[in-house]
Structures are given as C-alpha cells and as structure tokens.
N, C-alpha and C positions, 0 to 999 in steps of 0.2 A: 329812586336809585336803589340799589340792590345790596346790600350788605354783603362783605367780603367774606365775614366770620359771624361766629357767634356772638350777642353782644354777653352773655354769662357764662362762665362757668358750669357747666351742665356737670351730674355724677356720671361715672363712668361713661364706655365707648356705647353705649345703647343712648343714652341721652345725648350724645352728642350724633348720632343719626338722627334722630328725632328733630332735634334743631335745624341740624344743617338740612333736612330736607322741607322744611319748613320754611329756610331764607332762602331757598336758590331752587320756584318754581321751574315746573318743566316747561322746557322753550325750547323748541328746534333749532332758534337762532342762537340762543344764550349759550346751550348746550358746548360744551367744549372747549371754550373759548379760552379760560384758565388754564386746563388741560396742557390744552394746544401750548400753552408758552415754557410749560415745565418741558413737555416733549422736545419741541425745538430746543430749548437749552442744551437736550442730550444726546438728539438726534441730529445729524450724526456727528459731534461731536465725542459724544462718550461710547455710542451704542451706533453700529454700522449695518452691522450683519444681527441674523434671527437667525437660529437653528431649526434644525425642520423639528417633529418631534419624534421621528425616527432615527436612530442612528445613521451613522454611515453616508450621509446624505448631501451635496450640496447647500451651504445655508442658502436665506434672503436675504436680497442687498439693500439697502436701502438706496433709491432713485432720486426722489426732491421730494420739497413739501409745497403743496399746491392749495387754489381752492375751487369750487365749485360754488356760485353763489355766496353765501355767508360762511360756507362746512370747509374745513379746515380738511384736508385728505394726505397723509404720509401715502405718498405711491413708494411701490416696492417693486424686486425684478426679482427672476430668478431662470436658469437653464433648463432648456426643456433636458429630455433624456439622452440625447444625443449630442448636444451642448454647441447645438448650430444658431439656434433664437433664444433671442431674453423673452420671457415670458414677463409682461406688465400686469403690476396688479395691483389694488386702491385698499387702504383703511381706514375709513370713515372716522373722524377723532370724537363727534359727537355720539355715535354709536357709542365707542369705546369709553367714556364718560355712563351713559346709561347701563353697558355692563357693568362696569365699575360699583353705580348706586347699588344694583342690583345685590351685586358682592358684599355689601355690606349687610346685606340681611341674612342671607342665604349661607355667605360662609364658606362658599368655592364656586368656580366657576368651570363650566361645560360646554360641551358643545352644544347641547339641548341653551343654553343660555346664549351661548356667542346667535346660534339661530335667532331666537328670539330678537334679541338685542340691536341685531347687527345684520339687519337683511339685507342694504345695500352693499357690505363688505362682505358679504357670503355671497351675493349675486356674482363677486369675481372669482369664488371658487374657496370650496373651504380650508385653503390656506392659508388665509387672513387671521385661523383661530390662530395658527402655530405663531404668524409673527405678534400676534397680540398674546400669547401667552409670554412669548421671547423679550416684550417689553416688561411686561408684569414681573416676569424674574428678575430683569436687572433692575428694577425701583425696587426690591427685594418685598414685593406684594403676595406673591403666591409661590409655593413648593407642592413638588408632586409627591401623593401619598396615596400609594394604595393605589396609584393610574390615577389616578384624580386631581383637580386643580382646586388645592383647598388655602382660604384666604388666610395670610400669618401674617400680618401687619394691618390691624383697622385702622391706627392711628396716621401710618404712612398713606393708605387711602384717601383719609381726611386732608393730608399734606398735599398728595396732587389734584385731588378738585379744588382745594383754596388756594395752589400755585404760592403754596411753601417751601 
C-alpha cells in the first residue's frame, strides 16, 4: 500500500521533496489520482472559467470532467474568433501532477516544462498551458514575475499532491 504522507518530520521544504518523492513512485496509473480529487472539489465549484494569458481575451470554460482509461482529463471549451464554435480541448491531470513534481525542484514553471510534462495536453494545442497556469493561480501556486511562472507556495504544492 502506498503511504498518503510522510511518516517524519523531514527539515525544511527540500526534505520534504526528498520524501515525498521517495513514497509516491512514478506511475501512469497512480499519477494524479489525489490531484484529481482536490481539483473536482474546486472545479467547477470554486473555479469555472481560465483566463487566457493575454489580455482582452475571451476566458476558458470549464466543460466536464472525464476519463480516459485510468487518466482523469478536466475537458475545457473555448470560442473560436468569430464566436460561431466552441472549440473542445483536454487537460490531462496526470500530466498536470508531473509538472507540478517537477515545480518543486525547479522553482517555476514554462512552457519549455508544460512541453515536456504535458504532451498529450499540448497535442490539443498550447492552450492547455494558460488553463493550467489559471488553475495554479487560484490554489495560489505560482505568480508571474518577470513573464515567468515562478513557484510561491512549496508547501501548498505538497497540500495538492497529498489531497490536503
């Protein structure tokens, strides 16, 4: 069985990486699955709409939550330019989970990361970074500085992988 948590007290938020990626191997299937239940809680309950990262812009809607096999997927919609078709489009939560890990080392996150991270959510267009940044800000995870997406809460990181 898989431990929820740490079972000690680790020092600071560097030891407490260390652990937590220590209890909770990587698994396609495992992947996300905590996540996933913090998300639902807020989606769309708390959190509907994604901002684009542009000004002036129509947001994203949030659509349903779906799965695919084991992978949990927030689908999203948004108007094309002429505001005739919803445009459908998927955020993989597992991905989203492996940026996340990734966050914790690194210390912001990118587009050069959401790539990596997040192929199957980039295969719908890289608009999936803006609503994955849009969620990140409302669990008050990342703030832009500088045009950049730099990580301000490790500890709240900690809180949605362990679905605190």
């Amino acid at each position: 069985m898989i431990k929820s948590g740490p079972t000690r007290r680790a020092r600071g938020p560097l030891g407490r990486i260390i652990l937590y990626s220590r209890i909770f191997p990587e698994s396609s299937e495992r992947e996300g699955v905590m996540l996933e239940q913090v998300l639902k809680n807020a989606i769309p309950n708390q959190l509907s709409l994604f901002g684009k990262l542009t000004e002036g812009h129509d947001p994203y809607h949030f659509a349903a939550w779906d799965k695919e096999g084991n992978i949990a997927i927030l689908r999203y919609w948004f108007w094309n330019r002429t505001k005739t078709k919803q445009n459908r489009k998927r955020v993989f939560i597992n991905e989203l989970e492996g940026l996340l890990k990734n966050s914790l080392i690194s210390r912001s996150i990118s587009r050069k990361d959401f790539e990596k991270y997040c192929p199957r959510t980039l295969g719908d267009g890289s608009c999936g970074f803006a609503v994955i940044i849009g969620i990140l800000q409302h669990f008050q995870v990342v703030d832009v500085v500088d045009g950049e997406y730099r990580v301000k809460n490790i500890e709240r990181i900690l809180q949605l992988l362990n679905n605190q």
